[in-house]
C-alpha positions in Angstrom: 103.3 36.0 263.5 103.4 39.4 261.3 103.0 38.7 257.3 106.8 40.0 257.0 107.8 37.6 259.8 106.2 35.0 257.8 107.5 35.7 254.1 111.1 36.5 255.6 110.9 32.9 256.9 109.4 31.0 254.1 111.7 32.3 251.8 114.9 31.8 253.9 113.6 28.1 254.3 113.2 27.4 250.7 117.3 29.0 250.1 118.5 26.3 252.6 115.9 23.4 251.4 117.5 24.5 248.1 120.7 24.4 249.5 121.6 27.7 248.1 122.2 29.0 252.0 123.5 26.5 254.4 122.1 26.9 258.2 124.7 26.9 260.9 122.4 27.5 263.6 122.6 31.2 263.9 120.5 33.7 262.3 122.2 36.1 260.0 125.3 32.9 259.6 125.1 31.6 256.5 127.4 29.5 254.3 127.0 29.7 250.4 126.6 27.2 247.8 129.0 27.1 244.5 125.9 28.6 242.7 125.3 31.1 245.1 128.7 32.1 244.9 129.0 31.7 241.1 126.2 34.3 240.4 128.0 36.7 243.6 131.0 36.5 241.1 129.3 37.1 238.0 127.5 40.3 239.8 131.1 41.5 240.8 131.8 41.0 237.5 129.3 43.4 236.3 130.3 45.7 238.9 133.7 46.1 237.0 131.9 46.3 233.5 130.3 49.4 234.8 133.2 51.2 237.2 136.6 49.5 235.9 137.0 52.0 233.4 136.9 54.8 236.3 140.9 53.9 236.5 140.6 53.2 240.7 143.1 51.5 242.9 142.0 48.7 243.8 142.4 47.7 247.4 141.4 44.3 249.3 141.4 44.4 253.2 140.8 41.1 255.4 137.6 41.6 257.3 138.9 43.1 260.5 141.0 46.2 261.1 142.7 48.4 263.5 141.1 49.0 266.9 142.2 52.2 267.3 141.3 53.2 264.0 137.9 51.9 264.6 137.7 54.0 268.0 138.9 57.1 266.3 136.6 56.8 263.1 133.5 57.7 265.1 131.5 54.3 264.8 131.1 53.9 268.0 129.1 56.8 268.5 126.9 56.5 265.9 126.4 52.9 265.6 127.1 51.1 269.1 124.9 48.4 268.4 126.0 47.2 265.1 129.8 46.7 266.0 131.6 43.6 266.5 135.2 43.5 268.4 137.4 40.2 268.4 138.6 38.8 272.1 140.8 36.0 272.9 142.1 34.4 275.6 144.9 35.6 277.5 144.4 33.6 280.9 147.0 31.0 282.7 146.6 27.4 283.5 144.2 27.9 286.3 142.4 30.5 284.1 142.3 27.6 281.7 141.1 24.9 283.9 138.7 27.4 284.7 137.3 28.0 280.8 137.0 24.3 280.9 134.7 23.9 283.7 132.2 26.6 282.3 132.1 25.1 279.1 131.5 21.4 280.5 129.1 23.0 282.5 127.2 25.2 279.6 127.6 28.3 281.3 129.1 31.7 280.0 132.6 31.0 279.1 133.8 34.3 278.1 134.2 36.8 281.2 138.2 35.6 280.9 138.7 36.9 277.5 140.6 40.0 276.6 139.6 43.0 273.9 142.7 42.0 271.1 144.3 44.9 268.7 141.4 43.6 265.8 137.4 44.8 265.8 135.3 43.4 262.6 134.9 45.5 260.0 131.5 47.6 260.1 132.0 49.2 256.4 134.5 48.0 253.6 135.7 51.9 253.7 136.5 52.3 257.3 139.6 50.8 256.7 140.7 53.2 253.4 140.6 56.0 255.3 143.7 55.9 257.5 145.7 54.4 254.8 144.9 57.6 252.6 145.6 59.7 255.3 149.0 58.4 255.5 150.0 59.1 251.8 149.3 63.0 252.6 147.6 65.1 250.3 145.1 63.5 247.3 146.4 65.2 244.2 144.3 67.6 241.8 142.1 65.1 240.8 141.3 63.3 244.0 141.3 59.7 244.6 139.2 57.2 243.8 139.3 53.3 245.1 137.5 50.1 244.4 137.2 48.0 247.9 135.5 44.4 248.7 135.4 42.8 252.0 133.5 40.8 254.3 131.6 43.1 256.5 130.4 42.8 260.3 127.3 44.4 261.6 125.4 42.3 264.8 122.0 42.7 263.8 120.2 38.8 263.7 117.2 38.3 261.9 115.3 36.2 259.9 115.8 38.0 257.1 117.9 36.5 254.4 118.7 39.7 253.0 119.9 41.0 256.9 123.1 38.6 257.3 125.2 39.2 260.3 128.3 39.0 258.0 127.9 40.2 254.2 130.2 40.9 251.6 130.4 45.1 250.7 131.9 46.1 247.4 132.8 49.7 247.2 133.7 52.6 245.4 135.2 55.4 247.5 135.9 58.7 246.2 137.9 61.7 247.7 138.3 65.4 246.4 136.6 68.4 246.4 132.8 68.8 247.0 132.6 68.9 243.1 134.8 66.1 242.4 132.7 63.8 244.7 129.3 64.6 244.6 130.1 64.1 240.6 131.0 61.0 240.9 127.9 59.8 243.2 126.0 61.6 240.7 126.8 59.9 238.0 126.9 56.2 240.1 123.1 57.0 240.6 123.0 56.7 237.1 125.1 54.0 236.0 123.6 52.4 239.6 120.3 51.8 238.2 120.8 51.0 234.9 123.2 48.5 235.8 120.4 46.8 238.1 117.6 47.2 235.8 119.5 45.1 233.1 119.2 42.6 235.4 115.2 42.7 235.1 113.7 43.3 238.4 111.8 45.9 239.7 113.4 48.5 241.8 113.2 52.2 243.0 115.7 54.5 244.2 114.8 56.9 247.9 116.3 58.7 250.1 117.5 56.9 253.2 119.9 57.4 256.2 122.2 55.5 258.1 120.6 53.5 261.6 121.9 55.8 264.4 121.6 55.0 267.3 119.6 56.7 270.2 118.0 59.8 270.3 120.4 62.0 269.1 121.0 59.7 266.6 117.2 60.2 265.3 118.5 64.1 264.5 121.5 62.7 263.0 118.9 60.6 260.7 117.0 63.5 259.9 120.0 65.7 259.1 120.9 63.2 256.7 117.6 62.8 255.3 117.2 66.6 254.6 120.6 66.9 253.3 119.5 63.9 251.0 123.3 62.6 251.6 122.2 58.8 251.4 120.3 57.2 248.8 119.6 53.5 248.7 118.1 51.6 245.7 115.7 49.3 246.9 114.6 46.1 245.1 111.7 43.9 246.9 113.0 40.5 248.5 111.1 40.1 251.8 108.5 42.1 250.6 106.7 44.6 248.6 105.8 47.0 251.4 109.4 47.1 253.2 112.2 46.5 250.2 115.8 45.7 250.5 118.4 48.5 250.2 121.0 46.8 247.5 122.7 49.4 246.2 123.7 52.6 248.3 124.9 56.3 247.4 127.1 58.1 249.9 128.4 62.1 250.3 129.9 62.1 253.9 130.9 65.4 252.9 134.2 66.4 254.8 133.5 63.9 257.8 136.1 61.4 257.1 138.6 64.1 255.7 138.1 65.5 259.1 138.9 62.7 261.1 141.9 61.5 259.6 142.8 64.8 257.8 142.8 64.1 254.8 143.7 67.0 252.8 143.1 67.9 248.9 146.3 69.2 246.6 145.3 73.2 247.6 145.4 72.2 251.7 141.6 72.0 251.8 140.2 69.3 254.0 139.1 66.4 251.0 135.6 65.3 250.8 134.5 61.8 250.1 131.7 59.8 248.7 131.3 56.2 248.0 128.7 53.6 246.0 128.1 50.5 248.1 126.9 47.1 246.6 125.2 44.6 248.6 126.9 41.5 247.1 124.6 38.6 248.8 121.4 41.2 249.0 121.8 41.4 245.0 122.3 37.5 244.3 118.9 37.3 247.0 117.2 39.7 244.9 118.3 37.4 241.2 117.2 34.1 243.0 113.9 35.8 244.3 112.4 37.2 241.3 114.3 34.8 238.6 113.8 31.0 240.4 116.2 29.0 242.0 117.3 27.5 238.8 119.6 30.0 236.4 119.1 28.1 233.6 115.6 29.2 233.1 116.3 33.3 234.3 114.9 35.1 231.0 117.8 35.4 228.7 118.4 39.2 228.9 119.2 38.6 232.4 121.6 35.6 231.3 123.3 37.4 228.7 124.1 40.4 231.2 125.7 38.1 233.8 127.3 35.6 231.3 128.0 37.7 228.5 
């Protein structure tokens, strides 16, 4: 087994011996402990400290969203193998009865469900962007919104820090090029000195998005030379391969594109968001601080229970 393989395991072990993470029985599905959650809450918290005087709408969405705004936001072609869609069962009786007999008999159960309106959120921005779209044209200073949700991406591992479904909280800002790659400017900033209050050791690089395929591999590389994705990474399953907690997003006029979205002068908007790992960041406090937050150094206490 490789040394990552290893540490990724034994440390995912001692979360659910602590009882911190609860095992379902499915990698990446984890239930959280009132700790857990406390210290999720007091890291949104500090989120606020740092952004809430920004002035942004703030917008909460339930963790699935519109198919057909999924289909026309592009994800599918970037990222096939990360998306999740939501089925159900549409049969009759004897399409029942037959259900029933392939569960009883442990074999594939699904073939008779049906693709419903709902796919699992990928992003907590994907669904922001048709909703701006409909209120027409961002005014003269843009728009800027502060998102949370539960976020879907099928990717199972052994990796604590890699769940299958994660909370993201955002901030998503539309405008002119100016106006938005201002604000992810200055969220690089505030980013990491927000994260280094909280005493553990950290780096930002530049990163891309995991497209998919070869042409995704150019798409990657475009990204990387553009340097329109930065992550800040803080170790959790290792020192050699870090953990990408904090991420800094131009998507230049892609979005505005799609959904034409339009600044106050007719221009097609730009956006850019900051993304916050919520679980990867309370992984990140438990890893380097100790299971037990009554004995994290009293800096760290004093930023998260001020």
């Amino acid at each position: 087994m490789c040394q990552n393989c290893q540490q990724q395991q034994g440390f995912l072990a001692e979360l659910i011996d602590s009882g911190l993470l609860i095992d379902t029985g499915v990698d990446g599905l984890y239930g959280r402990s009132g700790l857990f959650e406390e210290v999720v809450a007091r890291f949104d918290d500090l989120i606020t400290r740092y952004g809430g005087q920004d002035g942004a709408e703030v917008a909460r969405f339930p963790p699935a969203m519109n198919r057909k705004h999924f289909e026309r936001s592009g994800y599918l072609k970037s990222f096939p193998q990360l998306a999740g869609t939501v089925h159900a069962f549409e049969g009759d009786e004897r399409a029942h009865a037959e259900l029933l007999h392939n569960v009883s008999d442990g074999v594939d159960w699904t073939a008779g469900q049906k693709s419903t309106d709902i796919v699992l959120t990928p992003a907590a921005c994907y669904v922001l962007y048709p909703v701006v779209a409909k209120r027409g044209p961002v005014g003269k200073n843009g728009a800027l919104f502060d998102l949370q949700s539960y976020c879907f991406r099928h990717e199972p591992s052994k990796d604590p820090a890699r769940m299958q479904l994660f909370r993201m909280r955002e901030y998503v800002r539309f405008g002119t090029p100016d106006q938005v790659t201002e604000f992810r400017a200055t969220w690089l900033e505030r980013g990491q000195a927000m994260m280094a209050s909280l005493g553990m050791p950290l780096h930002i690089d530049v990163a891309n998005d995991p497209f998919f395929g070869r042409a995704g591999r150019m798409l990657a590389n475009n990204q990387r030379d553009q340097r329109l994705k930065f992550e800040l990474l803080i170790p959790i399953e290792s020192v050699e391969k870090p953990t990408a907690c904090l991420s800094f997003n131009y998507h230049q006029d892609h979005f505005g594109t799609t959904w034409g979205i339009k600044t106050e002068d007719g221009e097609t908007a730009h956006t850019a968001c900051v993304g916050f790992g919520m679980e990867r960041v309370a992984l990140a406090l438990f890893k380097h601080h100790g299971f037990d937050v009554q004995t994290w150094p009293a800096a760290v206490r004093d930023v998260l229970w001020p």
